[in-house]
C-alpha positions in Angstrom: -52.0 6.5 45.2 -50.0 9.2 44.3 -52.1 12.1 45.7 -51.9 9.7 49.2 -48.5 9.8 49.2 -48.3 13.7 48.7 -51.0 14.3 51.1 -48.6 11.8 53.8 -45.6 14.1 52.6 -46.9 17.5 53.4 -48.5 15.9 56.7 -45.1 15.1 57.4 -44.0 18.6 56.8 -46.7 20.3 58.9 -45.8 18.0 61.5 -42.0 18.7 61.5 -43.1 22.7 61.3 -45.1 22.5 64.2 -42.1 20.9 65.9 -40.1 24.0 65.6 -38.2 22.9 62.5 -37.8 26.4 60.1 -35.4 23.9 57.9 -35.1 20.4 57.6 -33.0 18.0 55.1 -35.3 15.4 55.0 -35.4 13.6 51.4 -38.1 14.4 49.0 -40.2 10.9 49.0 -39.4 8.2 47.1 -41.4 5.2 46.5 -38.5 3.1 47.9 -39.0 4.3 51.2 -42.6 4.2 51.2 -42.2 3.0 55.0 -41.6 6.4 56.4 -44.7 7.8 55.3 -47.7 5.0 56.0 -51.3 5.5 57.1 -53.6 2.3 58.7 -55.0 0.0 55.9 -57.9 -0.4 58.2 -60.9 2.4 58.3 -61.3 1.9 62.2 -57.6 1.9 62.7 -57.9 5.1 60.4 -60.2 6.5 62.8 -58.8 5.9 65.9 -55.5 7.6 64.4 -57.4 10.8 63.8 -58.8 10.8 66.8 -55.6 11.1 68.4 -54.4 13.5 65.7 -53.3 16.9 66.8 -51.3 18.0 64.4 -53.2 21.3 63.3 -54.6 24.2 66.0 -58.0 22.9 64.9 -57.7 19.6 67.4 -57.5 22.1 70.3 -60.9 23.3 70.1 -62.3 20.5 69.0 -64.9 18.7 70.8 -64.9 15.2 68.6 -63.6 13.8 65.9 -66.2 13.6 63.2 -64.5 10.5 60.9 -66.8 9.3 57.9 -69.0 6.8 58.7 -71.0 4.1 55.9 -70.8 1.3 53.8 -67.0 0.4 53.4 -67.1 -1.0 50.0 -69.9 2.1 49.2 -70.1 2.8 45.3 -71.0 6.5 46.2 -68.9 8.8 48.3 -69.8 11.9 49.6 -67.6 14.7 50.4 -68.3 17.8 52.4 -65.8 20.3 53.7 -66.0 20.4 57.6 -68.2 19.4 60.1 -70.9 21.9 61.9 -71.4 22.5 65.8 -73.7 19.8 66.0 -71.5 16.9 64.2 -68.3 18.2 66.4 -70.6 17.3 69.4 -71.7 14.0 68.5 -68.7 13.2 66.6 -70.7 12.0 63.2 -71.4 13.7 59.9 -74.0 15.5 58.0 -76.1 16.1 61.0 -79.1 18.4 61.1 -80.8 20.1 59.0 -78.6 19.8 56.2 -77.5 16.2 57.4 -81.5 15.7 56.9 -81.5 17.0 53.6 -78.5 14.8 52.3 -80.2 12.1 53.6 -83.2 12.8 51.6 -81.9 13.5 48.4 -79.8 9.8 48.7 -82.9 8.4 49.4 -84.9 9.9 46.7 -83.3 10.5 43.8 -80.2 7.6 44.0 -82.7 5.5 45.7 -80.3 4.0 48.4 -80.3 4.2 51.6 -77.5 6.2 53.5 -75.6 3.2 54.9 -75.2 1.8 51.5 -73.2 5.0 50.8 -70.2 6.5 52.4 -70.1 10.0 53.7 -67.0 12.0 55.0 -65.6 15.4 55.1 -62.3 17.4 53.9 -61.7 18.4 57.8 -62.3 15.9 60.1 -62.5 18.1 63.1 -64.8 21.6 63.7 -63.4 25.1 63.2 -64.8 27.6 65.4 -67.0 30.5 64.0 -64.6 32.6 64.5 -61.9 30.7 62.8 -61.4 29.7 59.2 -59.7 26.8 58.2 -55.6 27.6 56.8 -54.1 25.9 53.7 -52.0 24.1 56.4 -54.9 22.3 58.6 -56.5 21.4 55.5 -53.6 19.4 54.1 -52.6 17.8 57.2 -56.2 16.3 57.2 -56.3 15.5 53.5 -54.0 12.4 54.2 -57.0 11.2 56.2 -59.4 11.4 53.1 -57.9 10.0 50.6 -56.9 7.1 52.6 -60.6 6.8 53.1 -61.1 6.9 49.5 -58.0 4.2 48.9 -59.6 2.1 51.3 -63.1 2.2 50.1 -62.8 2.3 46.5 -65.4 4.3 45.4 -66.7 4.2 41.9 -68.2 7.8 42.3 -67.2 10.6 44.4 -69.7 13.3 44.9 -68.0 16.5 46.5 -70.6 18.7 48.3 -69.3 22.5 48.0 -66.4 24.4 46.7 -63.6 23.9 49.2 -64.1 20.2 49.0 -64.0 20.3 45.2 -60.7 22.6 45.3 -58.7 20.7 47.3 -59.7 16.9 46.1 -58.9 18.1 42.4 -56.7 21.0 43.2 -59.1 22.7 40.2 -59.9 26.2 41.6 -62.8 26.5 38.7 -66.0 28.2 40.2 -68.6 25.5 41.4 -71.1 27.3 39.7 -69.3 26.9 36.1 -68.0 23.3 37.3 -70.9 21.8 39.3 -72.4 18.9 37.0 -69.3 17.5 35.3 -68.2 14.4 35.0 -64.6 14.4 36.1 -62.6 11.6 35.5 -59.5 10.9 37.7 -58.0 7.0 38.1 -60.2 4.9 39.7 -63.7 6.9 39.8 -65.7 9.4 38.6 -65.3 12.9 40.3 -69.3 15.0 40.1 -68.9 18.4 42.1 -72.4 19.7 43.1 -73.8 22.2 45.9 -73.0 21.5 49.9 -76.5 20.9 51.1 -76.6 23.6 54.1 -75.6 25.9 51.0 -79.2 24.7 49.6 -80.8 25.8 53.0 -80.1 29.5 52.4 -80.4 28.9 48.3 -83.5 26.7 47.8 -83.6 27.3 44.1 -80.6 25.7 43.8 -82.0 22.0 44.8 -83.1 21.4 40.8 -79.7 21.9 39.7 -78.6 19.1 42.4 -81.5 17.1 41.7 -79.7 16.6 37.6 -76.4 16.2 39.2 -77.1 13.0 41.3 -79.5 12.3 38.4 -76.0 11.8 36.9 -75.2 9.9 39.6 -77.8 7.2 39.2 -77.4 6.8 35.6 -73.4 5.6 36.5 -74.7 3.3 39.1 
């Protein structure tokens, strides 16, 4: 609950920045006035707010909204960092080859089936090749995910890639040292591991993310 409400807070802040403000004297939060700073308790009423989000420079060039999609009361969440050229056109995640791949391993090793699990990303809209993601875009959107993860309740959250990792835990350890661990934080079980369309260029990498969902399993 309380990283929601700081994510809410600095979305506020962005928000209030990109309205010209260089100073403002709003009130730190307070969990009195929890009103001022509220998010949909509904995942499709969720969606439909991002999709009308555009807060960051990223919703200008966007073509979709790519909002996470699966079981809402999945045990498993997944978490990549931003969604590819082909997800930003159909507006769904994990697409293509690496989408494939995902998909595979879920299959395979946890033995579920993707709709029994629930898969999302840190951005929720594309940045261009030519653009990289700010600290500021990816904290306005970070309200969105861990209202997904409030909502759905996951027992384990698997985060696909560095960024992802870094900004969920705000841990800026090296995936390769962290990748693997079982991280504790309130209600679940944090297990970083490689991004998939990482594995596409880095093949020799799948064993190590084969003993990471391994992990996986044995919590389920």
């Amino acid at each position: 609950m309380k990283n929601l409400h700081n994510a809410l807070l600095l979305k506020q802040l962005y928000q209030l920045k990109a309205l010209g403000y260089t100073y403002t004297n709003t009130q730190p939060f307070s969990y009195e006035e929890q009103n001022t700073l509220k998010l949909p308790n509904s995942l499709v009423a969720l969606k439909q707010q991002a999709i009308n989000c555009h807060l960051c420079a990223l919703s200008k060039s966007r073509n979709k909204v790519v909002f996470g999609e699966g079981n809402e009361q999945a045990l498993v969440m997944f978490i990549g960092d931003a969604p590819i050229d082909l997800e930003d056109s159909m507006g769904q995640p994990f697409l293509g080859r690496g989408g494939e791949m995902l998909t595979a391993m879920i299959e395979k090793v946890l033995r579920l089936s993707r709709q029994e699990v629930y898969i999302t990303n840190l951005l929720k809209c594309h940045p261009l090749a030519t653009q990289e993601a700010d600290e500021s875009q990816i904290h306005t959107c970070k309200a969105y995910l861990f209202k997904e993860i409030e909502l759905i309740k996951p027992k384990i959250i698997v985060t696909l890639g560095e960024k992802a990792y870094h900004y969920l835990t705000n841990d800026k350890s090296n995936l390769k040292e962290i990748r693997g661990t079982l991280i504790n934080k309130e209600n679940h079980t944090i297990i970083p591991t490689y991004h998939p369309n990482f594995l596409l260029k880095n093949p020799s990498l799948k064993r190590e993310v084969f003993m990471d969902l391994q992990k996986v399993k044995s919590l389920l």
